[in-house]
C-alpha positions in Angstrom: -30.8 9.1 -8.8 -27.2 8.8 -9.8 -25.6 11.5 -8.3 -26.3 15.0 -6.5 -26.2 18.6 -7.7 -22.5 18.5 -6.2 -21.3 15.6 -8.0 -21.2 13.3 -5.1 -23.1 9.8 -6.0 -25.2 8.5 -3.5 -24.8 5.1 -4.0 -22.1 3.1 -2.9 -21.0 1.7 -6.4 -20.6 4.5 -8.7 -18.4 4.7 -11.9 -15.5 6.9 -10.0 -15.4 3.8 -7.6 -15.2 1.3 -10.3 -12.6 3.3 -12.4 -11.0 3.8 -9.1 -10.5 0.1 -8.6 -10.1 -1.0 -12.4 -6.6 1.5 -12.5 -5.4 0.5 -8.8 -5.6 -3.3 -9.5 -3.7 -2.8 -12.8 -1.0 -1.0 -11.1 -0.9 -2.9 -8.2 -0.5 -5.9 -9.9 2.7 -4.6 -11.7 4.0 -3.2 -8.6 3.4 -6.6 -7.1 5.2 -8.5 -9.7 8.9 -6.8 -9.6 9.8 -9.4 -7.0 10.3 -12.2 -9.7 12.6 -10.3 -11.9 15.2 -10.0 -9.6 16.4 -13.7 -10.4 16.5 -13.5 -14.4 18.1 -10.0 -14.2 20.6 -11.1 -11.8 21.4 -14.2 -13.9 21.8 -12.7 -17.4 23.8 -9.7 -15.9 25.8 -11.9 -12.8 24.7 -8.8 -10.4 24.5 -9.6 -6.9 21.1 -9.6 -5.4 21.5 -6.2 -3.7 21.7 -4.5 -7.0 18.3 -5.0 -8.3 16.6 -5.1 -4.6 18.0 -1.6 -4.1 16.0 -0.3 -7.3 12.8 -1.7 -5.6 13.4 -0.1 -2.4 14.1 3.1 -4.2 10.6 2.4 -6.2 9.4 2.4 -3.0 10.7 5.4 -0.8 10.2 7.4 -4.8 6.8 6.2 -4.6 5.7 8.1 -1.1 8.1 10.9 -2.1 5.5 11.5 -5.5 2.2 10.4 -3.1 1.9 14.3 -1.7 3.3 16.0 -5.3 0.4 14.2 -7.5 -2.2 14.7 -4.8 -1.5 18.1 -5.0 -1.2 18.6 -8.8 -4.8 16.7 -8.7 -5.8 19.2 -6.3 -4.8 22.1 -8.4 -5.1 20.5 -12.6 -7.7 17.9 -11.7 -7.5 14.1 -10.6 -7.9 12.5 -14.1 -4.9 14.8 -15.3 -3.1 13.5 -12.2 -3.8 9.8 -12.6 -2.7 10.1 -16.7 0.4 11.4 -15.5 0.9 9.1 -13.2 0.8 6.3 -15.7 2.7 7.6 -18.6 5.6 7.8 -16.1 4.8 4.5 -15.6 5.0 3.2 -18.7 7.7 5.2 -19.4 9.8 3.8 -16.9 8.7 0.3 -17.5 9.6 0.8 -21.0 13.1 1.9 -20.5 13.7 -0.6 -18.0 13.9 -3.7 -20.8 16.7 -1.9 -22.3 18.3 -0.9 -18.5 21.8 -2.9 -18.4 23.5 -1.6 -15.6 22.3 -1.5 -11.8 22.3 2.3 -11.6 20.1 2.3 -14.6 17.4 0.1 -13.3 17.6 1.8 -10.1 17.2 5.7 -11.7 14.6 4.3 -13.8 13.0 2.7 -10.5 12.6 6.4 -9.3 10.2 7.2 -12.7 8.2 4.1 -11.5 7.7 4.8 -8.0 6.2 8.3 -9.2 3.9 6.1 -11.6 3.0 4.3 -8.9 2.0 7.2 -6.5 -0.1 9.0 -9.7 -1.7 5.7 -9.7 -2.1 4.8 -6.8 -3.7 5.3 -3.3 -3.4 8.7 -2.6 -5.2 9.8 -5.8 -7.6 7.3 -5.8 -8.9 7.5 -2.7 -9.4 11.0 -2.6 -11.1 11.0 -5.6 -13.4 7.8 -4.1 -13.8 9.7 -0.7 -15.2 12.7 -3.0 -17.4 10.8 -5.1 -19.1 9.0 -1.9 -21.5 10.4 0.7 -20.2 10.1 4.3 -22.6 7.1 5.1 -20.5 5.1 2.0 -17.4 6.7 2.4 -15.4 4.7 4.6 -17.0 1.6 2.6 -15.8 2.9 -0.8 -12.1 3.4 0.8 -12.3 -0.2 2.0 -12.9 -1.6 -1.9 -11.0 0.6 -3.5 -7.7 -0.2 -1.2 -9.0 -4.3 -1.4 -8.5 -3.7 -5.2 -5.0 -3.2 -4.8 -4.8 -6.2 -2.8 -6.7 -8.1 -6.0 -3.7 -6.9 -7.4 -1.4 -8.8 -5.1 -2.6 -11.6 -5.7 -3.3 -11.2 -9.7 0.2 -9.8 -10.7 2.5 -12.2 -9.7 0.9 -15.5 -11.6 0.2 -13.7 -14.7 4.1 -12.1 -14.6 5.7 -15.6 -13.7 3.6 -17.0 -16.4 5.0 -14.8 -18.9 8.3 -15.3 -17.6 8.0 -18.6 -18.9 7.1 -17.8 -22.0 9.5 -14.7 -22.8 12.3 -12.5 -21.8 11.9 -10.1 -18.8 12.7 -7.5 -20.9 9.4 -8.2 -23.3 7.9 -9.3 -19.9 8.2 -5.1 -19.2 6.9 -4.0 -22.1 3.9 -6.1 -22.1 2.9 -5.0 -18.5 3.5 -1.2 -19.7 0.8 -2.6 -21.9 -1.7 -3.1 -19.1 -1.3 0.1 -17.4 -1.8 2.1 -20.7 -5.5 -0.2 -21.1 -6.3 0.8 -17.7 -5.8 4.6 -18.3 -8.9 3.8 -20.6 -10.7 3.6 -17.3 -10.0 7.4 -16.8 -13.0 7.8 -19.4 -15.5 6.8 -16.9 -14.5 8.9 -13.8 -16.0 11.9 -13.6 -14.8 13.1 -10.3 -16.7 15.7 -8.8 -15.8 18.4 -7.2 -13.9 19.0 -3.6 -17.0 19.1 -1.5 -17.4 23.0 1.4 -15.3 22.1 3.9 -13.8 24.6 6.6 -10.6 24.8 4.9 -12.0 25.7 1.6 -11.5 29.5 1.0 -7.8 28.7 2.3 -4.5 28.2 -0.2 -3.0 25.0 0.0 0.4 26.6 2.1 -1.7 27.4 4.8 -3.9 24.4 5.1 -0.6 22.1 4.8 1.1 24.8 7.7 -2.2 23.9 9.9 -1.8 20.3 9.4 1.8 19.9 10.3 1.2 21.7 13.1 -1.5 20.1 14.3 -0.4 17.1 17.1 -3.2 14.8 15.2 -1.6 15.1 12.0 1.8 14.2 13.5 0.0 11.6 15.5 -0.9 10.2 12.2 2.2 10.5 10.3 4.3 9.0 13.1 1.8 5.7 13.2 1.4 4.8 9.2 4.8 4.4 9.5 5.2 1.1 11.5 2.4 0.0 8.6 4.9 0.3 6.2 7.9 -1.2 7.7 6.0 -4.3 8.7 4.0 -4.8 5.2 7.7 -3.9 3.7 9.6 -6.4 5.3 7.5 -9.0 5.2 7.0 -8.6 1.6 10.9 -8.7 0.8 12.2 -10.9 3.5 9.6 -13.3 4.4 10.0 -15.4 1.6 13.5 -15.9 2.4 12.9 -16.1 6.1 11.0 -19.1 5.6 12.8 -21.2 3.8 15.6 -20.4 6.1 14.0 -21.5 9.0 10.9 -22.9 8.7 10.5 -26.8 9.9 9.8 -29.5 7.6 6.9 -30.2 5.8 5.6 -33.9 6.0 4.4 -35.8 3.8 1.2 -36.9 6.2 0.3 -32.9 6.5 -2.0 -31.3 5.3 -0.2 -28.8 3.4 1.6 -31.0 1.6 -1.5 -32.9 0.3 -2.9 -29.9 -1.0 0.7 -29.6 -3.0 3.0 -27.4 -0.7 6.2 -29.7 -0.2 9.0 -27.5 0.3 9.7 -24.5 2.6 10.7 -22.2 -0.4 7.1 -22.9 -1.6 5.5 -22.5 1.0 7.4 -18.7 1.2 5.9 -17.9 -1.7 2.3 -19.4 -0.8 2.7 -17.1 2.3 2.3 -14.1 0.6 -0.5 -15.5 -1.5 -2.3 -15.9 1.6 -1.5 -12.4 3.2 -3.0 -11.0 -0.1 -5.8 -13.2 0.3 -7.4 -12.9 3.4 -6.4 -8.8 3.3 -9.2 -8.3 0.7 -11.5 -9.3 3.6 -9.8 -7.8 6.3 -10.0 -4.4 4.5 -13.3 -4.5 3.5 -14.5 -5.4 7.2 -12.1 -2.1 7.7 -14.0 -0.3 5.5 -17.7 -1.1 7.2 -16.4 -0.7 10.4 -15.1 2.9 9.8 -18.5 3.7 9.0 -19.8 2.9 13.0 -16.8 3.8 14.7 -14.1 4.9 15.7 -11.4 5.1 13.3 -8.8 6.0 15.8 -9.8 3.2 18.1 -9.7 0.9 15.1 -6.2 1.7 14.2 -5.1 1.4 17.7 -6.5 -2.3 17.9 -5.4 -3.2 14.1 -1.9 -2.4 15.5 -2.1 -3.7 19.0 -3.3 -7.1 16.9 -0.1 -7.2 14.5 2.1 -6.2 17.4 0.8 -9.8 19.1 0.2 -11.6 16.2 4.1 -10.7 15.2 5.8 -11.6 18.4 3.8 -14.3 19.5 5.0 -16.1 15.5 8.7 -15.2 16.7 8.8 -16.4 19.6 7.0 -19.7 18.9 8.8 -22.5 16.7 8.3 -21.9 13.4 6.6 -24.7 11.8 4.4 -24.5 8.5 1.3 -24.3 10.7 2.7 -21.6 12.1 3.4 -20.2 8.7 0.1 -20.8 7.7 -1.5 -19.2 10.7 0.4 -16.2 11.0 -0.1 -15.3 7.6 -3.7 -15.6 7.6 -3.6 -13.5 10.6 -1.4 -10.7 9.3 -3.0 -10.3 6.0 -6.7 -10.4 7.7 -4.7 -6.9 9.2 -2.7 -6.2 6.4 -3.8 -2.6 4.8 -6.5 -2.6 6.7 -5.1 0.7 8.4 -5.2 2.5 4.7 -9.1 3.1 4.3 -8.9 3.9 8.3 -6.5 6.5 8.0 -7.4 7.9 4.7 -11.1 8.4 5.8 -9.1 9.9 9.2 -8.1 12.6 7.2 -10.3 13.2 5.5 -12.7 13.1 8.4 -10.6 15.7 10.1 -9.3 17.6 7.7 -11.9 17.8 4.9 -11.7 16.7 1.2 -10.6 19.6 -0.4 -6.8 18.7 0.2 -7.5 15.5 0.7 -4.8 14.0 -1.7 -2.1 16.0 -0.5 -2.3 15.6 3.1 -3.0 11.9 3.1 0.4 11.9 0.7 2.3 13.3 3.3 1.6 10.6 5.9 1.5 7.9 2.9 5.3 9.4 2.9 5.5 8.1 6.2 4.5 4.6 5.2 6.8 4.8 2.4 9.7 5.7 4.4 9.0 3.2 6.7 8.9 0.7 3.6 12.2 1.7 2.3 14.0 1.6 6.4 11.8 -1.8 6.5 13.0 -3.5 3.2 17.1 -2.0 3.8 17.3 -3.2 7.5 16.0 -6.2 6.7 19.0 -6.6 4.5 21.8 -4.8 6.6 21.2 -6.5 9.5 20.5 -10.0 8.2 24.5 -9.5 7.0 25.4 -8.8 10.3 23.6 -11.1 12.5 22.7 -14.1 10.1 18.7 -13.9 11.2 16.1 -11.8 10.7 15.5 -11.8 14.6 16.1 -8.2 15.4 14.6 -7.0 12.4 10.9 -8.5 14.0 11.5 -7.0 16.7 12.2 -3.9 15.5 9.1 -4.1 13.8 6.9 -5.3 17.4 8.4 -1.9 18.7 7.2 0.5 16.2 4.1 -1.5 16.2 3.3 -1.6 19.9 4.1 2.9 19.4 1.9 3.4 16.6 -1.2 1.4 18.7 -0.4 3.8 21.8 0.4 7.2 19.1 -3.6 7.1 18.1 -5.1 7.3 21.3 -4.6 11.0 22.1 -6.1 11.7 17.9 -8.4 14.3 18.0 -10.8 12.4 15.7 -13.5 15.7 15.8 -13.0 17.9 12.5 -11.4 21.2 12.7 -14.7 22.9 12.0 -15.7 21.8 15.5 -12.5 22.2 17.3 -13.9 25.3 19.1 -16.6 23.3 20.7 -15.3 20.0 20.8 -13.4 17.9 23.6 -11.1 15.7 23.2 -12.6 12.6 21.5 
């Protein structure tokens, strides 16, 4: 049987899952890929770096400002509306981008991308994945949709840097607006089905968001996604450069030089490879292990493990095994919080406003992104070394393990005859 009289599938590959995943790896691979234009746009123009670094950190904080607006216009027009929305702005701003030639351009322009990237991106998808799933999938599905967008990470960079070499950035653009208008063909296939009865249901959206903020769960919630994005944020700008600033030396007799890694800028950019690598299986393992217990717990440990994993690589000598290890270490950790805390919420809260409420704490990870990505720059000027900035991000990641413990991980439904979980 494909589906039930609700809509929900009950199977754990469905059609919404695989249209899910097909239209977050397409955009996650052009969100992935902005990194390498800030080079050839900065060399044909003679900006300084900042100029076109600001426009993605703006993509970013625009991105978690639009998470909660297109979850709730899915909520109220439907999610496939939502999602085509999402990526005509997208396209859109892509688009008008190749013809950008002033900072301020690319970085208004940036604030039409980062809402293509929200209507595109987890906050949609996932609620429309936790709908189509029964709870004994559900977590799962989250896991593999959210390790699609780290397919993405991987994917998008090679494929832009190749046709870099081949072609302007500014026909580099237009051809990945090309993608993400292919992908909206996916929308064909996702037949979302409806918001499944959940205590909230006969309530407006005002009041259910009113409950929410309210609620010291929710706030619990909000405050610790955004440590995830000021670590993932960071890293992701800055630890390229970090590297190659002070990594040791590779030599010639190791093995990461055999297998072709000889310098430290290289081994920056293999770095990242790696996180994006080993996060695919770190979020799936997420994913199955939200489905047998705790997710609060979870999310506590995942933190309490980054928290270590970051200030045990700060404090040690940074060496390219170090490099190496760490990286496999953080991206096994990587977003494995998101299917966590989006099947959190929607644990707690129900699906019906799903989308919107697990916008407003992705705004949390957003904001955290932008403070994440800016810091890193500010006080690298001051100082001359990232070394602050890590352990800026070891605090907030040592609050967010201790912020999830007092969750109240029963749903409100229940509250009445529920303890404290």
């Amino acid at each position: 049987m494909a589906g039930t009289a609700s809509g929900t599938y009950d199977r754990l590959i469905n059609p919404v899952l695989v249209a899910g995943c097909i239209v977050i790896l397409v955009g996650f691979s052009v969100r992935a890929s902005f990194g390498l234009f800030q080079l050839p746009i900065a060399l044909e123009f003679a900006w300084p770096r900042e100029s076109f670094s600001l426009a993605i950190a703006i993509q970013n904080l625009f991105w978690g400002i639009g998470q909660p607006i297109f979850g709730a216009f899915a909520e109220r027009y439907g999610d496939r509306k939502a999602i085509l929305v999402g990526g005509i702005c997208y396209v859109v701003g892509l688009v008008a981008s190749a013809f950008a030639i002033t900072p301020g351009q690319h970085q208004l322009l940036e604030m039409l991308v980062g809402f293509g990237i929200a209507g595109t991106g987890f906050g949609v998808i996932l609620a429309v994945v936790g709908r189509s799933a029964p709870e004994k999938h559900r977590s799962m599905a989250l896991g593999i949709a959210t390790a699609a967008g780290s397919a993405g990470q991987i994917i998008g960079p090679p494929v832009a840097q190749a046709l870099l070499s081949q072609m302007p950035w500014q026909s580099v653009f237009m051809v990945l607006a090309g993608f993400i208008m292919v992908s909206m063909l996916a929308l064909l296939f996702m037949r979302a089905p409806k918001a499944a009865p959940s205590v909230t249901i006969d309530e407006p959206m005002g009041v259910v968001l009113m409950r929410a903020v309210k609620d010291p769960s929710f706030l619990f919630i909000f405050i610790g996604f955004f440590s995830c994005g000021y670590q993932l944020a960071f890293i992701t700008a800055h630890f390229p450069a970090f590297i190659t600033e002070m990594c040791g030396p590779i030599t010639p007799d190791s093995l990461i030089y055999v297998l072709g890694v000889t310098s430290a800028s290289g081994l920056g950019a293999i770095s990242i490879a790696l996180i994006g690598l080993f996060n695919i299986g770190g979020t799936l393992m997420a994913g199955w292990l939200g489905n047998r217990y705790s997710r609060k717990y979870l999310l506590a440990t995942i933190y309490l493990l980054r928290t270590i994993v970051s200030a045990a690589f700060i404090m040690a000598p940074i060496t390219p095994e170090s490099v190496v290890l760490f990286s496999v270490a953080m991206g096994s950790l990587w977003l494995a919080t998101v299917p966590l805390t989006s099947g959190l919420v929607a644990h707690i809260y129900g699906l019906k406003y799903m989308g919107t409420l697990y916008g407003l704490v992705f705004f949390s990870h957003q904001l955290g992104g932008f403070l994440g990505v800016w810091l890193g720059g500010a006080l690298y000027d001051l100082y001359h070394n990232y070394t602050l900035v890590w352990w800026i991000g070891v605090g907030v990641g040592a609050l967010s393990a201790l912020i999830h413990l007092p969750i109240r991980e029963c749903p409100w439904g229940k509250r009445g005859q529920a303890v404290v979980a």
